[in-house]
N, CA, C and O atoms as a Maestro MAE file, in Angstrom:
{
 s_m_m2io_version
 :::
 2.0.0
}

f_m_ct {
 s_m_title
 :::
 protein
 m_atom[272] {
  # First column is atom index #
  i_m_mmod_type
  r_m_x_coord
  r_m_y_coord
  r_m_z_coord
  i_m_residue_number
  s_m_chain_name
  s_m_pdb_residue_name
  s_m_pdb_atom_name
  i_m_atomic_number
  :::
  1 25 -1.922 7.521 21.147 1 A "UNK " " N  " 7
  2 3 -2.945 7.465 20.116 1 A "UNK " " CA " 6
  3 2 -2.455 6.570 18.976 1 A "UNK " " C  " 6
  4 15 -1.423 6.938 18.415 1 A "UNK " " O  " 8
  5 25 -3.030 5.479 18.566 2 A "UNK " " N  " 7
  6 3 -2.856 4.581 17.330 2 A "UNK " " CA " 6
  7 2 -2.665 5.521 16.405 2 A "UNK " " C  " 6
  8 15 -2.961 6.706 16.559 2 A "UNK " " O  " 8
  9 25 -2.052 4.922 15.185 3 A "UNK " " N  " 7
  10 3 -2.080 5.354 14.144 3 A "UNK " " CA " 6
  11 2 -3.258 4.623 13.146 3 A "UNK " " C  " 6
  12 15 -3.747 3.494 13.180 3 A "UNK " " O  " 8
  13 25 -3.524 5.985 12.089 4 A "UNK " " N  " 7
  14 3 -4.426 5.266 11.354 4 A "UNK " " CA " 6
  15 2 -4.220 4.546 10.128 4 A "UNK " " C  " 6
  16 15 -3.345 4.930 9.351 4 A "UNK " " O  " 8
  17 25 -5.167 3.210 9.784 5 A "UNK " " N  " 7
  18 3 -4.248 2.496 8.645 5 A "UNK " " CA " 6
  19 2 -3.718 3.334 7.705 5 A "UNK " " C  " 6
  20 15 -2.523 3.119 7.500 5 A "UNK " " O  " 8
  21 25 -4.030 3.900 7.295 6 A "UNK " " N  " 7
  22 3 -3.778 4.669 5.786 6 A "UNK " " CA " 6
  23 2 -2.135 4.958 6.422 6 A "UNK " " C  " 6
  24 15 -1.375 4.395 5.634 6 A "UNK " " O  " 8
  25 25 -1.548 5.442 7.239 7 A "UNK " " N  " 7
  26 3 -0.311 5.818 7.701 7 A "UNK " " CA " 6
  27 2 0.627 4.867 8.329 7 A "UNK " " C  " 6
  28 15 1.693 5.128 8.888 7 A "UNK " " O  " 8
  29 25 0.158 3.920 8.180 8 A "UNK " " N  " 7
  30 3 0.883 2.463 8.391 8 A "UNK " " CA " 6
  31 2 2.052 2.335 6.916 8 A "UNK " " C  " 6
  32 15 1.547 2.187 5.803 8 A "UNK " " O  " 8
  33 25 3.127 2.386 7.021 9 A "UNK " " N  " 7
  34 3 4.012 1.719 6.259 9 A "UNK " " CA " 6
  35 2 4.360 -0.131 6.295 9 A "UNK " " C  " 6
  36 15 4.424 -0.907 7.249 9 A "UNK " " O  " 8
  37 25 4.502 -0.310 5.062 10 A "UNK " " N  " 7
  38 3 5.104 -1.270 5.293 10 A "UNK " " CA " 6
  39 2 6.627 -1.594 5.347 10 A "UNK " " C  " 6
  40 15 7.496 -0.850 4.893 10 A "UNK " " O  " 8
  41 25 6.799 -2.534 5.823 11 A "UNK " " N  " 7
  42 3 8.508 -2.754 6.193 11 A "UNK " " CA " 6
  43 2 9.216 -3.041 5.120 11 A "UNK " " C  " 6
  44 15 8.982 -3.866 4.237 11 A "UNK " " O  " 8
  45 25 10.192 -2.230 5.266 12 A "UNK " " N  " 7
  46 3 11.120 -2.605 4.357 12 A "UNK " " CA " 6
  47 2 11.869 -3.902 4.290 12 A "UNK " " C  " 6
  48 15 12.556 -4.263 5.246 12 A "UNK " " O  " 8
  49 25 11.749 -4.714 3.050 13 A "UNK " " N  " 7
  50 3 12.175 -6.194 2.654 13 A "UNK " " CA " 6
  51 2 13.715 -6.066 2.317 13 A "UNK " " C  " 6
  52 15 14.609 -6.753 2.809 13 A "UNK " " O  " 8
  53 25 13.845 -5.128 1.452 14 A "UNK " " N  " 7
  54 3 15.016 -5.222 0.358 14 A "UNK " " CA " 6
  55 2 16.296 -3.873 0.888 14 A "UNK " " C  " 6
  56 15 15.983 -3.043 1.742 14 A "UNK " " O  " 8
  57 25 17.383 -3.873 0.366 15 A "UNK " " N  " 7
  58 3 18.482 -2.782 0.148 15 A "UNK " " CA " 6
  59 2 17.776 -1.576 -0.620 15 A "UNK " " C  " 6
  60 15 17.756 -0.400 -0.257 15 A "UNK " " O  " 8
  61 25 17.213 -2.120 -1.741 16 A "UNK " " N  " 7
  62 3 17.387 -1.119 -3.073 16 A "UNK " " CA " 6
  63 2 15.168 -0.713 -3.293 16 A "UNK " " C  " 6
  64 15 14.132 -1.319 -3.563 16 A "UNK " " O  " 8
  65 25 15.627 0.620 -2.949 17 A "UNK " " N  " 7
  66 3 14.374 1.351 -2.862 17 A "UNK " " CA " 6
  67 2 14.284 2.371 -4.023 17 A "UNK " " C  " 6
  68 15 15.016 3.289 -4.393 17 A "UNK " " O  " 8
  69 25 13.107 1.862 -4.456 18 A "UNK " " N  " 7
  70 3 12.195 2.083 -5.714 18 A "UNK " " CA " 6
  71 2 11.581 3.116 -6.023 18 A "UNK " " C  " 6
  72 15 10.373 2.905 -6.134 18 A "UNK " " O  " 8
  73 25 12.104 4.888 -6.346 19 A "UNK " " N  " 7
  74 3 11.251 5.984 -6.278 19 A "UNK " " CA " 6
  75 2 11.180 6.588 -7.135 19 A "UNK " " C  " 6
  76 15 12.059 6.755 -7.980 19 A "UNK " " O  " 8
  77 25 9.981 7.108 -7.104 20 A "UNK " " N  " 7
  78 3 9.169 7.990 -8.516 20 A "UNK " " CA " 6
  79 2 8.746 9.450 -7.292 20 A "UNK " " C  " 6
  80 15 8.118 9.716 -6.268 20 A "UNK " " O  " 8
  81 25 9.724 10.089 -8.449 21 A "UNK " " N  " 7
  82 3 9.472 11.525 -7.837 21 A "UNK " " CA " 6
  83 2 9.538 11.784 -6.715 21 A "UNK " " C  " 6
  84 15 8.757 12.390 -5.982 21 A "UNK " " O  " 8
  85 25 11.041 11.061 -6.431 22 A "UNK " " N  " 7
  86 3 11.455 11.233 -5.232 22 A "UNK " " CA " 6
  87 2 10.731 10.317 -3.783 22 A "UNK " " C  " 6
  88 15 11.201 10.249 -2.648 22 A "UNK " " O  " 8
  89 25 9.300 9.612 -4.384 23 A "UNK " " N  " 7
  90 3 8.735 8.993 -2.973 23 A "UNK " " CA " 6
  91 2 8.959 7.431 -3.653 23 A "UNK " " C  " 6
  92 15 9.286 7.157 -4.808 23 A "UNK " " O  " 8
  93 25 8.590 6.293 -2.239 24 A "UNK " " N  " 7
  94 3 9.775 5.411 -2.245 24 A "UNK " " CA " 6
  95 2 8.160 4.826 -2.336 24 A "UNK " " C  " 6
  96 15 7.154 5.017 -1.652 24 A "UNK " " O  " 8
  97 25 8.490 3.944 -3.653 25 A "UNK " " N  " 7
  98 3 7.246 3.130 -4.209 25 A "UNK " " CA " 6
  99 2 7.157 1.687 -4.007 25 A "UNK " " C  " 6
  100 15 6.125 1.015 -3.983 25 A "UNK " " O  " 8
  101 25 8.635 1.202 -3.832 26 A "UNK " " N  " 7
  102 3 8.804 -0.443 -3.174 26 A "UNK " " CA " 6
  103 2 10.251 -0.719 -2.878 26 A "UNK " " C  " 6
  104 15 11.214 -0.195 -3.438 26 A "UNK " " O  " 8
  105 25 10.267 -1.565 -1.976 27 A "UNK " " N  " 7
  106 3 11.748 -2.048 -1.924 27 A "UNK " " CA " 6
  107 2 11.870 -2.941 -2.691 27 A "UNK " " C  " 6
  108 15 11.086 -2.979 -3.638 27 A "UNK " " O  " 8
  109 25 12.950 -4.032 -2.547 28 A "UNK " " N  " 7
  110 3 13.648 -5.063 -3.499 28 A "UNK " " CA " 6
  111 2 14.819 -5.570 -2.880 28 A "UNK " " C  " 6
  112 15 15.671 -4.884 -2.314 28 A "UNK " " O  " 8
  113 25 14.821 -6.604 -2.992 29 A "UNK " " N  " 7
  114 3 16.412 -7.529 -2.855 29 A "UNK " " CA " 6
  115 2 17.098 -7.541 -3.366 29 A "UNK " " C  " 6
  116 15 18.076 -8.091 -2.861 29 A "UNK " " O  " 8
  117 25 17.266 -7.025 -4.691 30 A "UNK " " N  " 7
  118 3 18.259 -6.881 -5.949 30 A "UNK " " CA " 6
  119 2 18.315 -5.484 -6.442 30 A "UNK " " C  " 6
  120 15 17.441 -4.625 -6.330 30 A "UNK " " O  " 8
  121 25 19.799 -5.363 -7.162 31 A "UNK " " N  " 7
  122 3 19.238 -3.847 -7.667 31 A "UNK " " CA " 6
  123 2 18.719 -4.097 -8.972 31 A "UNK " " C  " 6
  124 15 17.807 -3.395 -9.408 31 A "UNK " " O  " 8
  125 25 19.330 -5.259 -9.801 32 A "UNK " " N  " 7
  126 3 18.328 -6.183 -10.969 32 A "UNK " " CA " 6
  127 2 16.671 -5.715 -10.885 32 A "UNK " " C  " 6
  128 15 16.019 -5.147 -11.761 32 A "UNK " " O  " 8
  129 25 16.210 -6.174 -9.464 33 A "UNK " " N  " 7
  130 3 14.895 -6.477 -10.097 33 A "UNK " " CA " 6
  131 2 14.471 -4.738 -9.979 33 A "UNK " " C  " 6
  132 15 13.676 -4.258 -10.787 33 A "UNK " " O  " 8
  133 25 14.906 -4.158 -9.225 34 A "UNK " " N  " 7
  134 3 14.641 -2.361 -8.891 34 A "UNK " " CA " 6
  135 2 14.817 -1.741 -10.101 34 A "UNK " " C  " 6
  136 15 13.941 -0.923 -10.384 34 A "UNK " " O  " 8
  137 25 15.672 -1.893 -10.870 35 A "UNK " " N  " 7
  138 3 16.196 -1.504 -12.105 35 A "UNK " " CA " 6
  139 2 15.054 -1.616 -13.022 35 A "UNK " " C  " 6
  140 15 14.650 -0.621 -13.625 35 A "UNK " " O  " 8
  141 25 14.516 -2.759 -13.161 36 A "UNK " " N  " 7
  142 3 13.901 -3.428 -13.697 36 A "UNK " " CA " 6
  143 2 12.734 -2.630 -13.263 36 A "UNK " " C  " 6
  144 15 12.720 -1.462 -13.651 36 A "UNK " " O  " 8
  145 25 11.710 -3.059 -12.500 37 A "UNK " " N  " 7
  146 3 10.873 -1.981 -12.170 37 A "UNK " " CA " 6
  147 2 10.746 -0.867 -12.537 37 A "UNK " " C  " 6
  148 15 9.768 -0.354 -13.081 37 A "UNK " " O  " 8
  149 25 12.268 -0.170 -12.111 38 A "UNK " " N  " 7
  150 3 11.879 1.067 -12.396 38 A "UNK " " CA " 6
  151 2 12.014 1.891 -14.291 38 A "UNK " " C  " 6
  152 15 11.552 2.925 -14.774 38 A "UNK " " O  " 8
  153 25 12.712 0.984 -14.740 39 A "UNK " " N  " 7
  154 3 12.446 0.647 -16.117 39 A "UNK " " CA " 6
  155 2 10.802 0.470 -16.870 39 A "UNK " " C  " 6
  156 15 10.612 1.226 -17.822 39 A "UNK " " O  " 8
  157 25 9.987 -0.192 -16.604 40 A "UNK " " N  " 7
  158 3 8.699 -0.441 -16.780 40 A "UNK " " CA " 6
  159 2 8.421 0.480 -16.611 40 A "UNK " " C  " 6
  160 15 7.891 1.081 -17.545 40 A "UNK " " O  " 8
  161 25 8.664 1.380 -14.907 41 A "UNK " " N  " 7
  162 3 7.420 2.779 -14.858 41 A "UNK " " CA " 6
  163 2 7.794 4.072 -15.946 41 A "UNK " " C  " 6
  164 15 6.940 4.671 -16.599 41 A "UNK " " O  " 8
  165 25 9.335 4.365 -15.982 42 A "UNK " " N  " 7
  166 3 10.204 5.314 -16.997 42 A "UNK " " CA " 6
  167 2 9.410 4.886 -18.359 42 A "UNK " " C  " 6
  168 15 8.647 5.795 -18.689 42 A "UNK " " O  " 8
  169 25 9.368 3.817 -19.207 43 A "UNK " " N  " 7
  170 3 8.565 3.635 -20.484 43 A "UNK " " CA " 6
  171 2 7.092 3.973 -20.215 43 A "UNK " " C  " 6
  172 15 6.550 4.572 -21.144 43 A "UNK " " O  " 8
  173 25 6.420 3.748 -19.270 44 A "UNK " " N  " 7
  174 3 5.254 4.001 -19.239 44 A "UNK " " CA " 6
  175 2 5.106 5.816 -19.003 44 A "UNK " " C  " 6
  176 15 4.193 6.426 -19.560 44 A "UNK " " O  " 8
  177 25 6.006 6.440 -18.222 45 A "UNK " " N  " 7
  178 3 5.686 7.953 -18.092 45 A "UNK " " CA " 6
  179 2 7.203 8.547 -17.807 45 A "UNK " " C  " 6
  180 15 7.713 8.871 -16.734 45 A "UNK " " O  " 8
  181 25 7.811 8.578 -19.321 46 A "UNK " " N  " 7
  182 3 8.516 9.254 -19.377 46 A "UNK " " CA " 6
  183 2 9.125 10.545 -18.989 46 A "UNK " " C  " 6
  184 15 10.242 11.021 -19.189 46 A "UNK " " O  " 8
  185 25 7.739 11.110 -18.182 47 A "UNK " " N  " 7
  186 3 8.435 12.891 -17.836 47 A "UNK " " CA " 6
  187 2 8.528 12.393 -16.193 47 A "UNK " " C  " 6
  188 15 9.199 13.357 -15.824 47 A "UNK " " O  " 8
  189 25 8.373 11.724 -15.154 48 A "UNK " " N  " 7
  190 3 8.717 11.583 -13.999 48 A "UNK " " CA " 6
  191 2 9.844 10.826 -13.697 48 A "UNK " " C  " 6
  192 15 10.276 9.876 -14.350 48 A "UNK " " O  " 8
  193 25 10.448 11.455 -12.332 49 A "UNK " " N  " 7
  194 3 11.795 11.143 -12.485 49 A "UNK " " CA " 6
  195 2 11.689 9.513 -11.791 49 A "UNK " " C  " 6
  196 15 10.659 9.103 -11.255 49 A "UNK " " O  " 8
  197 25 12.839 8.773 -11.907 50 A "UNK " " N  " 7
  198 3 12.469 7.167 -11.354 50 A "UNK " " CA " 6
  199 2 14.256 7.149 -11.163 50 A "UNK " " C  " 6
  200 15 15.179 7.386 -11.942 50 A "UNK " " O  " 8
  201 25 14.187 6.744 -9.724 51 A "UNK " " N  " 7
  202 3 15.635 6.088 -9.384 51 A "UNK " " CA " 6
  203 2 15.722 5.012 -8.306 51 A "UNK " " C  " 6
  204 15 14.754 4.856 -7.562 51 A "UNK " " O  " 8
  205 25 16.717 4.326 -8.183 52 A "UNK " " N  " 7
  206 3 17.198 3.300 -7.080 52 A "UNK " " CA " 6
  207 2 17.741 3.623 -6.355 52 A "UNK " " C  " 6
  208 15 18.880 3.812 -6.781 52 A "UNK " " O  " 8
  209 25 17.625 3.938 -4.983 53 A "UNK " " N  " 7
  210 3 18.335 4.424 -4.016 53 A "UNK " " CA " 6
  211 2 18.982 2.753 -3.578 53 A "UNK " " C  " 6
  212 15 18.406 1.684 -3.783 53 A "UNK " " O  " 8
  213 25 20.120 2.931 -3.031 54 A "UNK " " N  " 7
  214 3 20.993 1.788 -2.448 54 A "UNK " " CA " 6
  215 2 21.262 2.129 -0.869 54 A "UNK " " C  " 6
  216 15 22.215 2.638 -0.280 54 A "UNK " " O  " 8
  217 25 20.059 1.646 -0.473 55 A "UNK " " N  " 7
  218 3 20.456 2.336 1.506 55 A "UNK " " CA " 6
  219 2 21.778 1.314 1.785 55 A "UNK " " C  " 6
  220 15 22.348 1.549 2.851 55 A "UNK " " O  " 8
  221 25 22.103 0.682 1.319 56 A "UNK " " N  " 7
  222 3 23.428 -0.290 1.943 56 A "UNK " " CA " 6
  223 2 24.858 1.259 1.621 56 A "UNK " " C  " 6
  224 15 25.630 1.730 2.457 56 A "UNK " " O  " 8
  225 25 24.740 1.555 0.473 57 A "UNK " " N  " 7
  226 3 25.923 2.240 -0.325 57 A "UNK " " CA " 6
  227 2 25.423 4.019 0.049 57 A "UNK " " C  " 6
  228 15 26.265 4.880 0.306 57 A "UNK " " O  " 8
  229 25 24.300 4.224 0.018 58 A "UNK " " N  " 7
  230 3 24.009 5.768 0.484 58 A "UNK " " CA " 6
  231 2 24.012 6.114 -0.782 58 A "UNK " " C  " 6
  232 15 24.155 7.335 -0.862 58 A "UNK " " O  " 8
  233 25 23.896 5.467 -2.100 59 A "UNK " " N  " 7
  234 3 23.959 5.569 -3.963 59 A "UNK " " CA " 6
  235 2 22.796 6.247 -4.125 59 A "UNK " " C  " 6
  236 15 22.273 6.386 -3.019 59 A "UNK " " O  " 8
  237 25 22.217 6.683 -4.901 60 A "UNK " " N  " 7
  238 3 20.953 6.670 -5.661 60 A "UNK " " CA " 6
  239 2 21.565 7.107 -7.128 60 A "UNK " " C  " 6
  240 15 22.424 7.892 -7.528 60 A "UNK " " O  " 8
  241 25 20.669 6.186 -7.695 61 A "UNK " " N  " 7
  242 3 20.613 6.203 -9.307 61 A "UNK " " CA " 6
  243 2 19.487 6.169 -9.956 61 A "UNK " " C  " 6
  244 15 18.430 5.633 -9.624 61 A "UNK " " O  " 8
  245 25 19.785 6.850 -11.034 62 A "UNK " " N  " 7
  246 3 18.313 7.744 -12.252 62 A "UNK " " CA " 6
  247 2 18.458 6.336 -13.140 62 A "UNK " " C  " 6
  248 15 19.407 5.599 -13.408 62 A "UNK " " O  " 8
  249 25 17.318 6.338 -13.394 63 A "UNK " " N  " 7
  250 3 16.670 5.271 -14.643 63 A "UNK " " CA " 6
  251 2 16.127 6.408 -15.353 63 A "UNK " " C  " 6
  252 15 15.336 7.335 -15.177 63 A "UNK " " O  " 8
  253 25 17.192 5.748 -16.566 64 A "UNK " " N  " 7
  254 3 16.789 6.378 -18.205 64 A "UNK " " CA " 6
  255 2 16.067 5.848 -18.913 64 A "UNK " " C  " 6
  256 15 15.349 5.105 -18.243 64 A "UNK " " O  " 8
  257 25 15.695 5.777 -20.564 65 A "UNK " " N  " 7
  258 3 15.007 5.100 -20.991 65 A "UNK " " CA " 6
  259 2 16.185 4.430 -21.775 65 A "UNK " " C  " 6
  260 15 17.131 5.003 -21.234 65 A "UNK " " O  " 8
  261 25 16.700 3.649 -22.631 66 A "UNK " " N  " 7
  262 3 17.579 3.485 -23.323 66 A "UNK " " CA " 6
  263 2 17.220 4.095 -24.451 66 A "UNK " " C  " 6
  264 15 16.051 3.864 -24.760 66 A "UNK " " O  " 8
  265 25 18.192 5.247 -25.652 67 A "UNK " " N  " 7
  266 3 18.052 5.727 -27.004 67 A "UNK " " CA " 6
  267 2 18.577 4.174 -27.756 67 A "UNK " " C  " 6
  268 15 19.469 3.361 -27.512 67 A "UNK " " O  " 8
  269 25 17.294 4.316 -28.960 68 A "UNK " " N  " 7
  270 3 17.644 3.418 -29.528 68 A "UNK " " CA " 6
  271 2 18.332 3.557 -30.615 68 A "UNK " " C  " 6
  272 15 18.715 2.565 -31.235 68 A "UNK " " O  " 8
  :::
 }
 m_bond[271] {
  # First column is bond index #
  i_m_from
  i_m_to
  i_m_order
  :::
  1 1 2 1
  2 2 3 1
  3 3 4 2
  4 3 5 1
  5 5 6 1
  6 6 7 1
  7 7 8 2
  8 7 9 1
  9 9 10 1
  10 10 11 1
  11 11 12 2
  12 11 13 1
  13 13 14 1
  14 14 15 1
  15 15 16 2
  16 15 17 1
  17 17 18 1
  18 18 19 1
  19 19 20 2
  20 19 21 1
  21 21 22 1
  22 22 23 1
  23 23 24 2
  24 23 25 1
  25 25 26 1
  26 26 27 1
  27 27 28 2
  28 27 29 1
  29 29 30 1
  30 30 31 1
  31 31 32 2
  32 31 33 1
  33 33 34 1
  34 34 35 1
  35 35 36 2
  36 35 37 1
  37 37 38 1
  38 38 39 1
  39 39 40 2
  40 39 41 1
  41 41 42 1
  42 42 43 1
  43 43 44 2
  44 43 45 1
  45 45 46 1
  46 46 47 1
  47 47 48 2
  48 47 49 1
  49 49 50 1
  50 50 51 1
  51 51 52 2
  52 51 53 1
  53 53 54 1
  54 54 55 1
  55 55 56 2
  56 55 57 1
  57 57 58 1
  58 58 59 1
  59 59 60 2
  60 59 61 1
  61 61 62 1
  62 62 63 1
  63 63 64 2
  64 63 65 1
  65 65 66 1
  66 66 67 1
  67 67 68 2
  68 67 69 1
  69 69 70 1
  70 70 71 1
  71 71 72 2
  72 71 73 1
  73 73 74 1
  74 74 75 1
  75 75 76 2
  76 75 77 1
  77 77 78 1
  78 78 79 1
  79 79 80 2
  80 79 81 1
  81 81 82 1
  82 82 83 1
  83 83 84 2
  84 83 85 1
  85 85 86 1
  86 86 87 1
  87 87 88 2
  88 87 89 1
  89 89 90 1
  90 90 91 1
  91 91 92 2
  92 91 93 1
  93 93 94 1
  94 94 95 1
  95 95 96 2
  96 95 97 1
  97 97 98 1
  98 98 99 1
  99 99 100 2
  100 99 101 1
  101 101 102 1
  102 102 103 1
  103 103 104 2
  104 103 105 1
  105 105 106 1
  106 106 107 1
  107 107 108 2
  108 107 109 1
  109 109 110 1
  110 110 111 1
  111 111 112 2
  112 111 113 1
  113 113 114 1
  114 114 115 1
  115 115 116 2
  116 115 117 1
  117 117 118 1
  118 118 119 1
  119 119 120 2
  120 119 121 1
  121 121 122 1
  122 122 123 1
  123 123 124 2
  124 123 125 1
  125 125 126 1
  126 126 127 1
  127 127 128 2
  128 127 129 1
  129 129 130 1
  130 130 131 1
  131 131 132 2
  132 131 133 1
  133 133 134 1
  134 134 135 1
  135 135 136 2
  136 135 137 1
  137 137 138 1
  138 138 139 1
  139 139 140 2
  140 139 141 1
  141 141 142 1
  142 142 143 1
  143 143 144 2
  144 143 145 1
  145 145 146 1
  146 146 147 1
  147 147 148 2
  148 147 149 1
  149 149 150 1
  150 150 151 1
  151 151 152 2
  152 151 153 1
  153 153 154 1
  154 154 155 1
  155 155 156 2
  156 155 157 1
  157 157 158 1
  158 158 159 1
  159 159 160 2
  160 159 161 1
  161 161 162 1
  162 162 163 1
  163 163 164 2
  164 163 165 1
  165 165 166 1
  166 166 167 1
  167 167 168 2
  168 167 169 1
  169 169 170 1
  170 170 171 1
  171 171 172 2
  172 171 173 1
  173 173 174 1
  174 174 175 1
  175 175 176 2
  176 175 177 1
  177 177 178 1
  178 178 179 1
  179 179 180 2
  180 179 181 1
  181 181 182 1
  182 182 183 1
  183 183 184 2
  184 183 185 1
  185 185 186 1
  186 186 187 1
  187 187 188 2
  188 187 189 1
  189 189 190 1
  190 190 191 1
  191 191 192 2
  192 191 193 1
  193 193 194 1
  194 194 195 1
  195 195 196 2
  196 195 197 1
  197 197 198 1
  198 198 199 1
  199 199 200 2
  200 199 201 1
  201 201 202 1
  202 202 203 1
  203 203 204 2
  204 203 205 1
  205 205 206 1
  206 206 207 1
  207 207 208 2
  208 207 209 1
  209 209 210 1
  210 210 211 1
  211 211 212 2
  212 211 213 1
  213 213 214 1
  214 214 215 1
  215 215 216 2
  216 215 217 1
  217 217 218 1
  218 218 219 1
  219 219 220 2
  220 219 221 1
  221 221 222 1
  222 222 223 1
  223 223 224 2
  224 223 225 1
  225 225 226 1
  226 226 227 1
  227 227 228 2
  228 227 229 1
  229 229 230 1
  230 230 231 1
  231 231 232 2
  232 231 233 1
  233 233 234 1
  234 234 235 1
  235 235 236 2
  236 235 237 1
  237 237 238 1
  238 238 239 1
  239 239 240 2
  240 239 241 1
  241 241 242 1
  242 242 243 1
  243 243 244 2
  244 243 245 1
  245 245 246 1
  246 246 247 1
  247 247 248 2
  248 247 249 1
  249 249 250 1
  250 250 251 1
  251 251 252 2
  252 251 253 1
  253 253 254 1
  254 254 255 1
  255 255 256 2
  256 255 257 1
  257 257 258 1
  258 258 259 1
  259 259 260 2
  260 259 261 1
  261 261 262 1
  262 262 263 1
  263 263 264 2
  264 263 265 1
  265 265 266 1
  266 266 267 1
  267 267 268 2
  268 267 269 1
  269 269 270 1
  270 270 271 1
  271 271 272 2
  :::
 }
}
């Protein structure tokens, strides 16, 4: 039985995977630009959690906001 689009993933491009609340929102080639990303979503909604998982290293890391 096919699958239906809605349950189609897309392929992973990058090392460094992009998640909010634990589900994986994009990959990336850099941990720069993941960082980055996930920086933008942390300022925009501060109470959900946002980290970079590193499937190369088995890492994952929390994005803070920076105190100014």
């Amino acid at each position: 039985m096919p699958e239906k689009v809605s349950q189609l993933r897309r392929p992973d491009i990058g090392q460094f995977r992009l998640q909010v609340d634990r589900q994986t929102k994009g990959s990336y080639l850099t941990l720069e630009a993941a960082e980055e990303a996930g920086l933008a979503i942390k300022q925009g909604h501060p109470l959900v959690q946002v980290s970079v998982y590193d499937t190369g290293a088995g890492i994952n890391k929390i994005i803070e906001v920076p105190k100014s």
